[in-house]
C-alpha positions in Angstrom: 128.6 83.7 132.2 125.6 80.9 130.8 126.1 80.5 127.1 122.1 79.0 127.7 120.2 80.9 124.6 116.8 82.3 125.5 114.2 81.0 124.4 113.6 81.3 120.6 110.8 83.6 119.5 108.2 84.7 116.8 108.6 87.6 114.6 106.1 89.3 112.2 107.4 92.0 110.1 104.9 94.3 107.9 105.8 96.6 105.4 106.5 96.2 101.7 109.2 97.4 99.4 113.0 97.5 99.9 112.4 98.4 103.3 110.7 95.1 103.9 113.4 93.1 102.3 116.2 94.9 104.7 114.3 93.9 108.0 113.2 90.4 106.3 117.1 89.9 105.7 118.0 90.9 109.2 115.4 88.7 111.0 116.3 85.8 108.3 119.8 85.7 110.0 118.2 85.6 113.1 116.1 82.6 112.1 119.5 81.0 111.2 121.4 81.8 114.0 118.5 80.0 116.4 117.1 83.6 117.5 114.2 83.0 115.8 111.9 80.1 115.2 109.5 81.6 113.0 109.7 84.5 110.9 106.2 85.9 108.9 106.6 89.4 106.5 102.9 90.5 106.0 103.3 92.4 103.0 101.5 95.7 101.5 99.7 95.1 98.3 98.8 98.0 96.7 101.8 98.2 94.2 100.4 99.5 90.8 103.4 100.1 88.8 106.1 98.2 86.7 105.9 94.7 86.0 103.4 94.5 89.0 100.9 96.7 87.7 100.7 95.1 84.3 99.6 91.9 85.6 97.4 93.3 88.5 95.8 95.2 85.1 95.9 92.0 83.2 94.9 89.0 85.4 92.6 91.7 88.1 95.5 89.9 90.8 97.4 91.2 94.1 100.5 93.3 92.6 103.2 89.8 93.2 105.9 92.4 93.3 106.3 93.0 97.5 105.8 89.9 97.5 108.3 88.6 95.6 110.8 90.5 97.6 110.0 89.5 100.8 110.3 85.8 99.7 113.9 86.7 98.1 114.7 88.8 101.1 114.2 85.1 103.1 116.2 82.8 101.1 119.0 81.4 102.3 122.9 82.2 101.8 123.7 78.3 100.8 123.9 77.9 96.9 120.3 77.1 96.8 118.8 80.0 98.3 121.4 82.6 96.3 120.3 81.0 93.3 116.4 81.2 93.9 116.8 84.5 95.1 118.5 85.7 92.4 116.2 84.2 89.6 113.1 85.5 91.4 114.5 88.8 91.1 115.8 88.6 87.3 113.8 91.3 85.8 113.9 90.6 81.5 115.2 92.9 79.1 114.7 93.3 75.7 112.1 95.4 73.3 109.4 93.0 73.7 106.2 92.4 75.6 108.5 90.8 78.5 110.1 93.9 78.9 110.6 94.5 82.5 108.7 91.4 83.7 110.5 89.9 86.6 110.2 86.2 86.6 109.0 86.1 90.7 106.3 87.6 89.5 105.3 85.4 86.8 105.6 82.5 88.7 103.5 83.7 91.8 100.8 84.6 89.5 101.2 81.3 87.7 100.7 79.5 90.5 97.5 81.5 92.0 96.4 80.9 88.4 96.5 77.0 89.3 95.9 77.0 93.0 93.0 79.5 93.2 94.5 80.5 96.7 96.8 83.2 97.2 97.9 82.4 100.4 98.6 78.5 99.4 100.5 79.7 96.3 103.3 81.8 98.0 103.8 78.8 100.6 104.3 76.9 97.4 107.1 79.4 95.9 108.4 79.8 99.6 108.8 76.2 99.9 110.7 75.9 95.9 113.1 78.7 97.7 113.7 77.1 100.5 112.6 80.6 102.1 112.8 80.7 105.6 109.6 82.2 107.1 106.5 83.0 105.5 105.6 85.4 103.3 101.6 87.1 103.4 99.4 89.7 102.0 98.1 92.0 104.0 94.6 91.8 102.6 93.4 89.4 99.6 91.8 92.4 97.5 93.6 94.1 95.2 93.8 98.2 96.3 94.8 101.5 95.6 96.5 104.0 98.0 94.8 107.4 97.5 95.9 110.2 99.6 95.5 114.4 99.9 98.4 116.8 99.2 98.7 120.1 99.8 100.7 122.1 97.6 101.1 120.1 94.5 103.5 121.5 92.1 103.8 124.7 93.9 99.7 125.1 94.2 98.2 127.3 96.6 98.4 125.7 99.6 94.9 126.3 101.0 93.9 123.9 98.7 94.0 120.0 98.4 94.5 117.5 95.1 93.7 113.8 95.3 96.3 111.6 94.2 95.5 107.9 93.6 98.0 105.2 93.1 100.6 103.7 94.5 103.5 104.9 92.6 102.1 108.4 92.3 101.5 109.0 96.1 105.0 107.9 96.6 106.7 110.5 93.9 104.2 113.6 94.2 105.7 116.6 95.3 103.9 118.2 97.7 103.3 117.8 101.6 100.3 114.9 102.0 97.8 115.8 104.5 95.7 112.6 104.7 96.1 108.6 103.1 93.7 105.9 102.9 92.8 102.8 101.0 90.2 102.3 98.0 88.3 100.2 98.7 88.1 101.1 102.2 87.8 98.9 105.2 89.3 95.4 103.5 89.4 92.0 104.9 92.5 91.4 106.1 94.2 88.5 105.3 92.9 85.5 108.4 96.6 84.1 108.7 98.0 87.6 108.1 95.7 88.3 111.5 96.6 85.1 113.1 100.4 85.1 112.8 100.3 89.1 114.4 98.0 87.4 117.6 101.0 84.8 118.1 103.5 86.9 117.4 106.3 87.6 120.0 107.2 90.7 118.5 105.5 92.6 115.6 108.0 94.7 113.3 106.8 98.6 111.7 109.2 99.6 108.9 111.8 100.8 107.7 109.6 101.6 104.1 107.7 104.4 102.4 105.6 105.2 105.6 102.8 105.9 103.4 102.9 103.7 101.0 104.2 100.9 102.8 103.8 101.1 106.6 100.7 103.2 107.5 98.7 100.9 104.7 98.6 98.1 107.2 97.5 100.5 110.1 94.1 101.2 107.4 92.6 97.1 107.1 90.7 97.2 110.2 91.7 93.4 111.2 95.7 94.1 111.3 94.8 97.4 113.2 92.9 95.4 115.7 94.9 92.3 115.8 97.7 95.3 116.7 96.1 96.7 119.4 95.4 93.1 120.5 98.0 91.1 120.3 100.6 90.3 123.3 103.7 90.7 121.1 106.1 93.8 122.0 105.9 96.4 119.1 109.3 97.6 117.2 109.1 100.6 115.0 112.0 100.9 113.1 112.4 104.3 111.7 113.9 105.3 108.2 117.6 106.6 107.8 116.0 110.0 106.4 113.0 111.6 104.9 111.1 110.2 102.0 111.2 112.6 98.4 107.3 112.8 97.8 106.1 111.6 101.3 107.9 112.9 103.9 111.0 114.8 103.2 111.7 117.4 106.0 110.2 115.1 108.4 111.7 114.2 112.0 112.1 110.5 113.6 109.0 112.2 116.1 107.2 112.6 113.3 107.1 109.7 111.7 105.6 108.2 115.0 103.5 110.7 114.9 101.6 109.8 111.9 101.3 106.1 113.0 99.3 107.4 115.9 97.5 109.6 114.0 96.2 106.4 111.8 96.0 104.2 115.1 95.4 106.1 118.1 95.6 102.8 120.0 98.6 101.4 119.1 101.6 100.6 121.4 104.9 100.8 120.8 107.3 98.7 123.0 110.8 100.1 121.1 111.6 102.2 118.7 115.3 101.7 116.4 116.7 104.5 115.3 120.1 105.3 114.1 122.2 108.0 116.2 123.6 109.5 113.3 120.3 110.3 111.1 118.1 111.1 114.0 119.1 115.1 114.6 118.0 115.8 118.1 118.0 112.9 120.0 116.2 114.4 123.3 113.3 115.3 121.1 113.2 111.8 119.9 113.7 110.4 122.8 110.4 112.6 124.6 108.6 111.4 121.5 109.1 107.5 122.5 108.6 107.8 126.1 105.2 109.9 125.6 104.0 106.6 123.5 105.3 104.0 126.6 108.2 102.7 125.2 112.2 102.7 125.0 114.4 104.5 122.7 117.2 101.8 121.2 120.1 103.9 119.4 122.1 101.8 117.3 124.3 101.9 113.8 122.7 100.1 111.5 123.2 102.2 108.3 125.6 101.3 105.8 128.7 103.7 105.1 128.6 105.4 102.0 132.5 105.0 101.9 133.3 107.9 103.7 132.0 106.9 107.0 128.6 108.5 106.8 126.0 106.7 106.8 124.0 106.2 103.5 120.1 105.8 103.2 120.3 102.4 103.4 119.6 99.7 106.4 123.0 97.2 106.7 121.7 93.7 106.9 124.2 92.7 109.6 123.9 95.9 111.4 120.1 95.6 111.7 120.4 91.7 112.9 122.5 92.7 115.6 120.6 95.3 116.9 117.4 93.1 116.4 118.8 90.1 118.4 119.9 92.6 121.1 116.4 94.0 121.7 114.5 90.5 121.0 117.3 89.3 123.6 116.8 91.7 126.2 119.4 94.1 125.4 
């Protein structure tokens, strides 16, 4: 058997939130391990809450918060990159105005502050954490998610209530009918655009699907570049349904609603784990109708009793990333 190693590839991930940082940690390993040359997260930025929303409100900025977790999510497991990582992600206490500012976030600001270039800033902070990929906005204007619900708070269901935000689209009870982006139409972010055109393969999810995942499938230059670009397309889909977004929901629906946002998009593969995904033939009809193979793989962690919990493993997910970048 050749030990020769294929040829190293390209890898853009999109996303935001802590289901960015799990597929960013996977892919990270894979950059270590020589699977990878270059690894790129394009990042949602429509956060409005926390320490995130106080400085987007303060300084009129992109919400650093995504941001700053991606970049953590690719620092390195020498002493250097734990260390970075882990002061990145220190988050103040106390009963002052720092209250629940994270330091990340502070110094990305800082440094789009001196720079006047957001995209040139987080190469600096990537570059202090010794981060290994790249870490981009998805567009360079700050937004709000809005999106329609049907029966808020036990409302009638006939009718509809606009929620706006961020946060609040992501914890509203009720069954959302429709998402989009305010301002609409933004300028996506040119090396954001770029890095999906050279990509060898282009990562959807695991996240909030819409409040992380769809968002990107809304800037008209990532939606195009997607439908453009030669890289295979991998949709990784969550361990279960979302409280507030899409609780109830199937793996099939899930892709679904990406299609319903970009009728022209391809998918290549779809991850899924066996044990979260209920009816697997349904799945499975559900990924051939889009042109693409059905990977089934355990890549949830146990919760201790051998279940799976809600959670992506980091190892898990790298090995059943370099097995489908590999070839399987």
């Amino acid at each position: 058997m050749s030990d020769v190693r294929p040829t190293a590839q390209s890898a853009v991930a999109l996303g935001g939130g802590h289901g960015l940082h799990a597929s960013l940690s996977a892919l990270r390993r894979l950059h270590d391990d020589l699977t990878l040359d270059q690894v790129t997260a394009v990042v949602t930025v429509a956060d409005n809450g926390g320490s995130s929303g106080r400085l987007r409100g303060e300084f009129g900025v992109l919400p650093p918060g995504d941001l700053r977790m991606a970049l953590a999510a690719l620092c390195g497991e020498d002493e250097w990159g734990r260390t970075w990582a882990d002061v990145v992600q220190h988050r103040f206490a106390g009963d002052g105005e720092m209250n629940g500012h994270v330091i990340g976030n502070l110094l990305i600001v800082g440094l789009w502050e001196q720079l006047g270039d957001h995209v040139r800033a987080l190469d600096w902070v990537g570059r202090l954490l010794g981060a290994r990929g790249r870490v981009l906005p998805m567009a360079l204007t700050p937004m709000d998610i809005t999106a329609e619900f049907r029966g808020v708070d036990g409302a009638d269901r006939s009718t509809t209530t606009t929620v706006r935000g961020q946060v609040e689209v992501a914890t509203t009870a009720g069954e959302i009918v429709s998402v989009a982006l305010d301002p609409a139409d933004p300028v996506g972010c040119p090396e954001a655009v770029e890095a999906i055109l050279r990509a060898d393969w282009v990562v959807l999810g695991p996240g909030s699907w819409f409040s992380s995942v769809i968002p990107h499938l809304l800037v008209p230059d990532l939606r195009r570049a997607l439908a453009k670009t030669s890289a295979r397309r991998l949709v990784v889909l969550n361990l279960e349904g979302q409280q507030g977004e899409t609780q109830d929901w199937g793996p099939d629906d899930h892709l679904r609603a990406l299609l319903a946002y970009a009728p022209e998009l391809r998918v290549d593969r779809v991850l899924a784990d066996p044990r979260t995904v209920g009816d697997v033939g349904v799945l499975h009809d559900a990924v051939s109708a889009l042109g693409g193979g059905l990977t089934l793989a355990e890549v949830a962690e146990d919760d201790g009793s051998g279940a799976p919990a809600p959670r992506h493993d980091h190892e898990l997910l790298a090995a059943a990333y370099r097995s489908i970048f590999e070839g399987e």
